[in-house]
N, C-alpha and C positions, 0 to 999 in steps of 0.2 A: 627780686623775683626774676625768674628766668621771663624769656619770651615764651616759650612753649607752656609756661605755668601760667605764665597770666592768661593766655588764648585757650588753657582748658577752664579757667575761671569763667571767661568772657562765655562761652559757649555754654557753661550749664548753666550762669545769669541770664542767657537770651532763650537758650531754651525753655526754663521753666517761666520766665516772662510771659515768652508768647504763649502758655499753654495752661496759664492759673485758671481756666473756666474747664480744663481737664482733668484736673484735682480734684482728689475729694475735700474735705475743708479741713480736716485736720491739717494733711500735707501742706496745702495751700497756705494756712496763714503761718505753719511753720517756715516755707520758703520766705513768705512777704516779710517776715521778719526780719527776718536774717538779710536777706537781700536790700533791706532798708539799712542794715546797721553798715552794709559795705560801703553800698551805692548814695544813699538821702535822695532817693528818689523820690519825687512830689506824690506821680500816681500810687505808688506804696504806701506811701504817709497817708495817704485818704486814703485810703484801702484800713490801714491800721486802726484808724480814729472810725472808719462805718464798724469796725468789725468791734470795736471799742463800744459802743452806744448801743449796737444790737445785740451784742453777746457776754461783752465782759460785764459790762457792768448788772444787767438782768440778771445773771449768776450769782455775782456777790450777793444782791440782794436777796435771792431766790434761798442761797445757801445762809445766808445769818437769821432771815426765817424760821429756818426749820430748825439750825442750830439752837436755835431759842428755845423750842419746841423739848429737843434732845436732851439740855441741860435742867429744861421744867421734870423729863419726865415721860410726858404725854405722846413723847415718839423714838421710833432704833434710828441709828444709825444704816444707811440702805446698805443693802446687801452685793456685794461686787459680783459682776457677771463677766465671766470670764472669755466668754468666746468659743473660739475652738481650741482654747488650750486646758480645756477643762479636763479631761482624758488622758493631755500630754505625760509620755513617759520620761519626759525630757528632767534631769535632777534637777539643774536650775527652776524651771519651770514650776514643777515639783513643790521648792520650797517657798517660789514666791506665793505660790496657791495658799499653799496651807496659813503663812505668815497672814495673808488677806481674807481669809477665811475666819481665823480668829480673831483680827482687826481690821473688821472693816471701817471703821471711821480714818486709818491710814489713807484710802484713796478718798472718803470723802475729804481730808484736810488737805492732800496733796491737791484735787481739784480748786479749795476754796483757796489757799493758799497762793496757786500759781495766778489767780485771776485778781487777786489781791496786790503780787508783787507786780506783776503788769500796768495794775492800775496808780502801782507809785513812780512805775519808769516812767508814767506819762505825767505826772504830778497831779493826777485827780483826787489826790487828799487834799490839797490847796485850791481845784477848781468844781470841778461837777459833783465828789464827790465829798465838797467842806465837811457840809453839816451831818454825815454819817458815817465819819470816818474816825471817828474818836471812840466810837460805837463799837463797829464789828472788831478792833483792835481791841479793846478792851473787853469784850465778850471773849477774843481769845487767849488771854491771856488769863482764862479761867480750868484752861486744857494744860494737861500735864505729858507736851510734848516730848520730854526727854523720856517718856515708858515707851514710846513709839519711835522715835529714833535717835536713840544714843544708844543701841546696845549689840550685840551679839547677830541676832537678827539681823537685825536693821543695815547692817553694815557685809551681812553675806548673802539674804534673801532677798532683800526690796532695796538693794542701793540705791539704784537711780531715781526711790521714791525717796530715799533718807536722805541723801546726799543735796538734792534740791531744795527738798523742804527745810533743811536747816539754814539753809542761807538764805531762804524765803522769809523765815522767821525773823531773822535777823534782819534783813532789809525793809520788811515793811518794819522796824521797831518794836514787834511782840518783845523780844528778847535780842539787847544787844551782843551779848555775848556767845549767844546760842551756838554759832556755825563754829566759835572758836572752840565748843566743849566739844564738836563735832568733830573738829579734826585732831582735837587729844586725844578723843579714844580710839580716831583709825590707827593714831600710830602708834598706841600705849598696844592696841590690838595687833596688829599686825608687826610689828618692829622693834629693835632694840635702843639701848642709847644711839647708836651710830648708825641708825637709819639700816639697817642689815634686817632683812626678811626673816624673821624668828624661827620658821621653822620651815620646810619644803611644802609647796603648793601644789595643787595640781592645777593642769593647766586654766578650768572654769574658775577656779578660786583667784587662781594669778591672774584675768584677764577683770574680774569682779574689783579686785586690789587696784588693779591700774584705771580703771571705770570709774573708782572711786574719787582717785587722786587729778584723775584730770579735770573731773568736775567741779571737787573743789575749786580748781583755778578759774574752770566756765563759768560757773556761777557766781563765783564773786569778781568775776566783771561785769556782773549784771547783764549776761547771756551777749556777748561782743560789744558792751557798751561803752566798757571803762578797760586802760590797762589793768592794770595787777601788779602791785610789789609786795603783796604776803605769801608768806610759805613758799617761799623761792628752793626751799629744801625738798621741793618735789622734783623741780626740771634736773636736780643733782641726779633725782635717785632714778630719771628717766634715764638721763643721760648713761648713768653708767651699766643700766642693765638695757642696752636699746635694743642688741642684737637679740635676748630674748623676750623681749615685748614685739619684734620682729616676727620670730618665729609662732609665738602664743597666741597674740591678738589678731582682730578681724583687721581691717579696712577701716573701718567707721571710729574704733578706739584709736588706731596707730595713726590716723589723720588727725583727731583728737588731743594726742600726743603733740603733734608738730603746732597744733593750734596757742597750748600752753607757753611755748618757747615765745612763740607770736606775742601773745596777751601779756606776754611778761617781759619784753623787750630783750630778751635773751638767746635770739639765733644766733648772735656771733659767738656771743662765749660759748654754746657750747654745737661748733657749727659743723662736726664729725655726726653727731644723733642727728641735728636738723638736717643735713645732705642724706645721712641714710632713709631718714622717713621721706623725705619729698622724692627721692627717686624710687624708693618703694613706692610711693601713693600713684605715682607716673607710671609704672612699671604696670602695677596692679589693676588700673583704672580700664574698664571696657569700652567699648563707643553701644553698646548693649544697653548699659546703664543707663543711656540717656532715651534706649528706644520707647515706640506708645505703649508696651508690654510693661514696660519696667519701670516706665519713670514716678509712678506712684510709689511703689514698692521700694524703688534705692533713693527717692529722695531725701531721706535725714542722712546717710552717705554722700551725696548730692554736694549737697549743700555744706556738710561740713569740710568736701574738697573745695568747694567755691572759696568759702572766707577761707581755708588754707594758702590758697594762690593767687590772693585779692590781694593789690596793691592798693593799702592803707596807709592813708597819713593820719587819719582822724575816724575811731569809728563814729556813725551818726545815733544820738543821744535823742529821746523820746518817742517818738512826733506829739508834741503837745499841744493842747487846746485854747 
């Protein structure tokens, strides 16, 4: 890492430090995350474990309740409220709607799911939560996840809910194989033998593709936890099209990009794309980003430049109980 990389690392880690009580909580324990997996900061670690006891774990059980409920019968699945994108004209928008309109148990599983795999980064299947954990895993392995994401959909409408949740599934042990039938159909779907884009994209569809494929790698590090040496046949196909994931993608995917090379110990080999993205990410980065206006609002940007220009030797694993 450059000097100038690491001091823009160092400065969005202090800024959003000193300013977690100006967060709202979503942002907030996304930063304390993350910011844990660079750093193994103590006060993050206790941060992670109260917000562990008050929230994760009340969910799970809140949600295999009513799941119970669902699968007797006697209750729907809740109905997704969208905000203010309910009106949007936006196509992406568009089709995530409708996609969650006709399944909404999609964001209920995405919900129970994510507070689940959380709850196995910290090994509360072995501690707080022994004796119920054999339970909601086996209740879900009563859902016929692959109708909801393995397909068509799934992989153009609600990515970042398909993409997650497959390797969610996989890592709490619902289904070990899960994530890998996830990544057969992205490329049975979008690619040929030779990893060659099938057919011309435009540019939402091309930036949805590369969202896809970086995620695969994010999440099966178990979100900055672990390297990665599967599907190394993504950083190839990064690599050689970088100039136009350059041109196509935001800020928040093409740092995303530079992330994967990271996770995968592979800046050097392929060290033309990772130079291009890290001086893109330099180039593009505001001192705006980090103002009281903004820093709600660009924090998942944020922070995915932070662990971009975070000098790692080890990311930090848990905080466990």
């Amino acid at each position: 890492m450059s000097v100038e990389q690491k001091k823009l690392a160092s400065r969005i880690y202090n800024k959003y430090y000193n300013h977690l009580d100006d967060l709202p909580a979503k942002e907030r324990i996304h930063f304390v995350r993350r910011a844990y997996r660079a750093s193994g900061d103590a006060e993050l670690a206790s941060y992670i474990k109260n917000n562990t006891v008050d929230k994760t774990i009340p969910s799970i059980r809140k949600y295999s309740l009513l799941l119970e409920d669902i699968l007797s019968g006697s209750k729907e699945y809740p109905q997704v409220k969208f905000n203010g994108v309910l009106h949007s004209s936006n196509k992406r928008a568009i089709k995530r709607r409708e996609a969650l309109q006709a399944n909404p148990e999609i964001q209920f599983y995405r919900r129970h799911l994510m507070n689940l795999f959380q709850a196995k980064l910290m090994r509360l299947d072995s501690s707080l939560l022994l004796n119920e954990w054999d339970g909601y895993i086996g209740q879900l392995r009563q859902i016929d996840f692959e109708r909801l994401f393995i397909n068509e959909v799934a992989v153009t409408a609600i990515s970042s809910f398909a993409v997650n949740c497959a390797t969610f599934i996989s890592k709490v042990e619902i289904d070990f194989h899960f994530a890998d039938r996830f990544v057969e159909f992205v490329k049975s779907y979008y690619f040929d033998n030779d990893f060659n884009v099938r057919s011309e994209l435009k540019k939402s569809e091309f930036r949805t593709l590369v969202y896809n494929l970086t995620h695969i790698i994010i999440a099966d590090s178990s979100f900055y936890q672990d390297n990665v040496s599967k599907n190394l046949w993504i950083n190839s196909f990064f690599a050689n099209n970088i100039d136009q994931i350059l041109e196509k993608c935001n800020l928040d995917i093409i740092a995303e990009v530079g992330l994967c090379f990271k996770l995968t110990n592979q800046q050097e080999l392929y060290n033309v794309a990772v130079t291009k993205v890290n001086n893109y990410v330099l180039e593009t980065f505001d001192d705006s980003m980090l103002s009281t206006e903004l820093i709600a609002k660009k924090e998942h940007t944020n922070c995915v430049i932070m662990l971009l220009f975070w000098e790692v030797f080890d990311w930090h694993k848990g905080p466990f109980f």
